[in-house]
C-alpha positions as CSV (number, residue, x, y, z in Angstrom):
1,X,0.0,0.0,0.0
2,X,3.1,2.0,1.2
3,X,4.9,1.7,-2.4
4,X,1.4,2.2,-4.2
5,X,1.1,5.7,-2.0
6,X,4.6,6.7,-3.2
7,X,4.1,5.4,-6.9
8,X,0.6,6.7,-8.1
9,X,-0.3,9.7,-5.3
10,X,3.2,11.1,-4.9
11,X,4.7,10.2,-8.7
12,X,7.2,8.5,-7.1
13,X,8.5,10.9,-4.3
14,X,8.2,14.6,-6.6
15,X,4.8,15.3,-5.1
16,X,4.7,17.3,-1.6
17,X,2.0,15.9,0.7
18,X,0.7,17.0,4.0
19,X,1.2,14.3,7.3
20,X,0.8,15.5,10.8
21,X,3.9,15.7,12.7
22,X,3.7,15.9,16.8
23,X,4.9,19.2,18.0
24,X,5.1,21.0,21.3
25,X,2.0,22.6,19.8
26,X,0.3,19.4,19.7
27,X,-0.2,17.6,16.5
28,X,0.0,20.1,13.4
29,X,-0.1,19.0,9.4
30,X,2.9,19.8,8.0
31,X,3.4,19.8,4.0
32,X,6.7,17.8,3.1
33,X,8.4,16.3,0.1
34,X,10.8,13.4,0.1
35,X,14.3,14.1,0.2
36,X,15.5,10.3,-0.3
37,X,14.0,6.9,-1.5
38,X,12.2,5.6,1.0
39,X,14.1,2.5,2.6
40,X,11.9,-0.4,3.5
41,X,12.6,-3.9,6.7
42,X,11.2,-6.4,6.8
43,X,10.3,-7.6,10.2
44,X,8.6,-11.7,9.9
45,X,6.4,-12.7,10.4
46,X,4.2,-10.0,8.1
47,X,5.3,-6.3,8.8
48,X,7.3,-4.1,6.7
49,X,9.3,-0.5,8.2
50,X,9.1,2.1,6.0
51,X,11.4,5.4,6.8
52,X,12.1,8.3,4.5
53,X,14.1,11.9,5.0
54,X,11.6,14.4,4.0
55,X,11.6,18.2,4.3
56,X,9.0,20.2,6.0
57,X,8.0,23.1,3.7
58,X,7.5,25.5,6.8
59,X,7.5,24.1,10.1
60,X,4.6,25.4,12.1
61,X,5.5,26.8,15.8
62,X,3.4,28.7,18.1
63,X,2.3,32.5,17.3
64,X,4.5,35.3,18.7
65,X,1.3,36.2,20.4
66,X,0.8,33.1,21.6
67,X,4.4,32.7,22.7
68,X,4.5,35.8,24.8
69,X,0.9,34.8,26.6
70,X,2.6,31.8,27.8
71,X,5.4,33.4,29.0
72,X,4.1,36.3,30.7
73,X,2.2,33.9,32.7
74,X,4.6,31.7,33.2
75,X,3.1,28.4,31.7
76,X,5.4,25.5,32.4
77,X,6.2,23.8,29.1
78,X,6.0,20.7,30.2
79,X,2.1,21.4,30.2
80,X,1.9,23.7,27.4
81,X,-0.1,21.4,25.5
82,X,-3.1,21.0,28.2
83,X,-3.1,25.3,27.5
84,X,-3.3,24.8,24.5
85,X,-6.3,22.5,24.7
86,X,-7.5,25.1,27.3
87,X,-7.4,27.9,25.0
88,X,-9.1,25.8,22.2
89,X,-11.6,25.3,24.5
90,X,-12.5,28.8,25.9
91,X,-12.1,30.1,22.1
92,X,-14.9,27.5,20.7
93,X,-17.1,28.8,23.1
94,X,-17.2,31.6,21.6
């Protein structure tokens, strides 16, 4: 399915595609393009590793705004992704 993907979607590695990647932010889609051929183990009984280098087209990072709100009130960041989910939460009530 893997090769497939790569083959007919991605015309063999030239397309860029979006895949979430797991930030401090929390899980953001990122837009990337292959940067190698993919390398593929196999692992018996029936599972295959696939890993590629791919670059991210711009790597998303928290607003400046954003940024200087958790600062200034002095938000660990080993819990800045539960503010994050708070602030989601307060701004959807909206």
């Amino acid at each position: 399915m893997f090769e497939g993907w790569v083959q007919d979607v991605l015309e063999g590695g030239a397309v860029t595609f979006v895949i979430p990647f797991k930030t401090p932010a929390g899980l953001i889609d990122h837009t990337c393009k292959f940067i190698s051929d993919y390398r593929a183990v196999y692992h018996p009984p029936n599972r295959w590793e696939f890993a590629v280098d791919v670059e991210i087209e711009k790597l998303e990072l928290l607003d400046d705004g954003l940024t200087t709100s958790v600062i200034d009130i002095g938000a660990q960041l080993t819990d800045l992704e539960g503010f994050i989910i708070q602030v989601e939460e307060n701004v959807n009530k909206q």
